[in-house]
Phi, psi and omega in degrees: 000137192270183156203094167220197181208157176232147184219155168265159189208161173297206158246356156266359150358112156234124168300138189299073193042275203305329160312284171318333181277316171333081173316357154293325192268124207244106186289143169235164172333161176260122193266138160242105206235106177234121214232083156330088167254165200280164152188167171286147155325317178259037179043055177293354195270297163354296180297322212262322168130001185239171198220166160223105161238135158280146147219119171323141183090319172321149144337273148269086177332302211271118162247143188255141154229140169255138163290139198241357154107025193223100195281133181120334190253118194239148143289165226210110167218159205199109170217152187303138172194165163277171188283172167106293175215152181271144149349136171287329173304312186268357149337289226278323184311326199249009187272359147320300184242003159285292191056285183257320183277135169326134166249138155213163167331115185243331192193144172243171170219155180213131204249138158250117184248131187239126199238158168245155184223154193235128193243151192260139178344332166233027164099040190249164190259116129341298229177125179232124158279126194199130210243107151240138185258123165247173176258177155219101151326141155210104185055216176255038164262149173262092167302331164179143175223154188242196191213120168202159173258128182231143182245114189234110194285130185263225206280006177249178198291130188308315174312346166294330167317297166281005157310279186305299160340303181291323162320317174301304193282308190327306222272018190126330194290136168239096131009098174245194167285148180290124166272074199260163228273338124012289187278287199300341163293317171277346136102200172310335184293333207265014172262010153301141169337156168293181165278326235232088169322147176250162184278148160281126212316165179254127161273124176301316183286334189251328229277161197258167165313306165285354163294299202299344194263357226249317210277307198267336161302318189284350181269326175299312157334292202258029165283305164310305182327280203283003169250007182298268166340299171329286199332312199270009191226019185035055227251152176257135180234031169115132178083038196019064174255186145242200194269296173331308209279325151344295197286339170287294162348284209280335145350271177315329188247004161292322213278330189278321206262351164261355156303318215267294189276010179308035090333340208222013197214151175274137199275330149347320164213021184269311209266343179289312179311322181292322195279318188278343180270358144304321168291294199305318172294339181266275201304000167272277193271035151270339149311309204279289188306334198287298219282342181307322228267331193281311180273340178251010179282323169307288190303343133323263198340293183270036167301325177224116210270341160285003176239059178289170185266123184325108206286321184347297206296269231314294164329323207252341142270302166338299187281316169332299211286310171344304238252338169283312170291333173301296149344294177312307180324275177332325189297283184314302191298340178290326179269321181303340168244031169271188164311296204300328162279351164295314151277342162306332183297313183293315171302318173271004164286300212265336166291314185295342173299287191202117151260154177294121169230152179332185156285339206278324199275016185262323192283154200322144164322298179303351190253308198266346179254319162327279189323333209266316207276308179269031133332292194290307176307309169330286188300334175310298160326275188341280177328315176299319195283354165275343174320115142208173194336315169231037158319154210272170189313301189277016169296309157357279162310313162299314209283337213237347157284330175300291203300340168296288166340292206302305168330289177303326185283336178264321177311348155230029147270304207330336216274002182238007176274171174300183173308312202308334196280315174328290174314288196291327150330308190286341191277316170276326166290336168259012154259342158290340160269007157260358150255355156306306153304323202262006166292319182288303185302321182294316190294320180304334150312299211261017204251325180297307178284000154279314179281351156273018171297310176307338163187093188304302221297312142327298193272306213339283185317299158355282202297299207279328123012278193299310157330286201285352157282318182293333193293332192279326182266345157317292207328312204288348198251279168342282194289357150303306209285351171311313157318317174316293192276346176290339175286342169273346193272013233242151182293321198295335187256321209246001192283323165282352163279353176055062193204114154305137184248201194210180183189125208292159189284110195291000000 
């Protein structure tokens, strides 16, 4: 992750003495820096906060930088190639904002750079300072050139950022919106808007239905958008989640939001997108199960440190599963660089642009959308009250596909509803994460005696072991959720869908 701040500066600029006289502050050679960047014709990459360059001299020349939606803060990947053309990997990083169109050369740049490093009590990099003047090239003319200064937090605490900042604007420097020298080499074209609509405040009290569905696509939409890269780089995205399992989310709950309101959508281009968002979400989640599969296979083993497990056997499911996610993986990155997905991409740039909706969707939110909402919710009800205690697994599993729908169909009417919707939503996400676990512990049973089908003699005892822990967290999952869904079930949360709630069978 890149972290800096940037300022203008003339060309009479000078860092201040006292600055300089600083024994923190340490000069380094002086850089001769020349950077070839990538682009679409119409500089979507540009537009969108990201970048594709060569640059000479480098180690790994060829670099991506991504917008992480935090202005100042970028990712960053870097890899070895020849000039000319990119590397497919960090191509495939930028197919989000390329998608169908060709990169090619867009801008040259040529930096004279004189850099300082602020170094800490045991000589660790703080903080790199770096005064560059640049030229920008069209062809071997210089069309124009500036001056800026950038500060890049290194191994130190982000206030040393504003330290030094504040330092800057004291000797004269100004502080601007983040730029990069890229975008700013390319003038007005490359600050037009992105491709990829962004969603817009909701007036709460007026908003019409289509706002709110207009409102809630484009944020599931640029949910896929921005973990598409992740995906592809295996990226951990906080809380030991990934990416994949993110992009598969936002899958899921586009697909729930063209479900709830297809009444309300031209079905022309609502049913065909639900079907691709299907693909996508399935090739997605055989990558998401390996890896779920992978993690509860530790933790199972080692669940009770007084009974331990054959570790050998463990290892030896462990690389099974490895070895199923690896595959999975391949699947996924193979569909990520088709055709098909690629028009899909065009599909969601363009519903996220204006999607088409009935006449019935002009009218206010709060009138029209509660009913849509308690469908689900509804169907929901059913499904518990048929639940019981030894009921078969995948009756289970319907509930817990019910309690996922309902979830999504009321988290998106909340934002123009009472509070009340907001609760039961958060009231359905822990009964859905308590059928959730008991989805996870049953499929893990049944996964652990399949892979010791490959050498019972070896695995068995191992396997059917790890089966009867999982079999102990269904019960313990049965025997939660009742409690779980009567707090979703409470009149004070369910009175405005005007949907009776239910309750499994003791």
């Amino acid at each position: 992750m890149e972290e800096e701040r940037k300022f203008d500066v003339d060309g009479e600029f000078e860092l201040p003495a006292w600055f300089l006289a600083d024994p923190a502050v340490v000069p380094m050679p002086v850089k001769r820096l020349r950077a070839t960047y990538f682009d679409t014709a119409d500089l979507r990459l540009a537009r969108a906060g990201a970048s594709l360059r060569f640059r000479s001299g480098d180690a790994e020349p060829w670099t991506v930088k991504l917008p992480t939606g935090t202005p100042g803060i970028r990712r960053e990947i870097s890899a070895s190639g020849s000039p000319g053309r990119p590397p497919a990997g960090l191509a495939g990083l930028v197919t989000t904002f390329s998608r169908s169109e060709p990169l090619a050369p867009v801008v040259v740049l040529s930096t004279q750079r004189t850099p300082y490093e602020i170094r800490g009590q045991e000589g660790e990099v703080l903080a790199e300072l770096v005064d560059d003047q640049v030229s920008v090239y069209s062809g071997r003319r210089i069309v124009t050139r500036f001056r800026e200064i950038e500060v890049e937090r290194k191994a130190g605490p982000r206030s040393l950022l504003d330290t030094v900042a504040g330092q800057l604007a004291g000797a004269g420097a100004v502080e601007g919106e983040f730029t990069s020298k890229f975008a700013r080499a390319l003038g007005g074209a490359a600050s037009a808007p992105s491709d990829l609509t962004a969603p817009q405040p909701l007036p709460r009290k007026k908003a019409s239905a289509a706002d709110v569905i207009t409102d809630g696509l484009r944020r599931d939409i640029g949910h896929i958008i921005q973990h598409d890269p992740l995906v592809r780089l295996r990226a951990e995205v906080g809380g030991g989640d990934t990416a994949v399992h993110q992009m598969r989310v936002g899958c899921r709950r586009l697909r729930s939001r063209l479900r709830v309101f297809a009444g309300l959508l031209d079905p022309r281009w609502a049913g065909p997108l639900r079907a691709e968002l299907s693909w996508l979400a399935g090739v997605l989640g055989g990558a998401r199960d390996a890896e779920v599969l992978r993690a509860r296979l530790s933790r199972t083993a080692h669940a009770d440190e007084l009974a331990p497990l054959d570790a050998e056997a463990v290892s030896i499911l462990d690389a099974a599963l490895a070895a199923r996610h690896a595959a999975a993986l391949a699947d996924l990155d193979e569909a990520l660089a088709s055709d098909r997905y690629l028009a899909l991409l065009d599909q969601l740039f363009a519903v996220a642009a204006g999607p088409k909706v009935s006449r019935e969707a002009k009218g206010r939110a709060a009138a029209v959308l509660p009913p849509l909402a308690a469908r689900p919710y509804r169907r929901l009800a059913k499904a518990i009250r048929d639940l019981t205690p030894d009921a078969p697994d995948d009756v289970w599993h319907a509930a817990r596909v019910r309690a996922k729908r309902a979830r999504y169909a009321i988290e998106a009417v909340a934002p123009v509803l009472p509070a009340s919707a907001g609760e039961l939503a958060a009231r359905l996400a822990a009964a859905q994460g308590c059928l959730g676990e008991h989805q996870d512990a049953a499929m893990a049973a049944v996964t652990w005696l399949e892979l010791a089908e490959a050498d019972p003699a070896r695995l068995g005892v191992t396997a059917g072991r790890l089966a009867e822990r999982e079999r102990v967290a269904v019960r313990a999952a049965r025997a939660r959720f009742p409690e779980v869904w009567g707090r979703a079930g409470k009149k004070k949360v369910t009175r405005w869908l005007g949907a009776p709630g239910g309750t499994t069978r003791k």
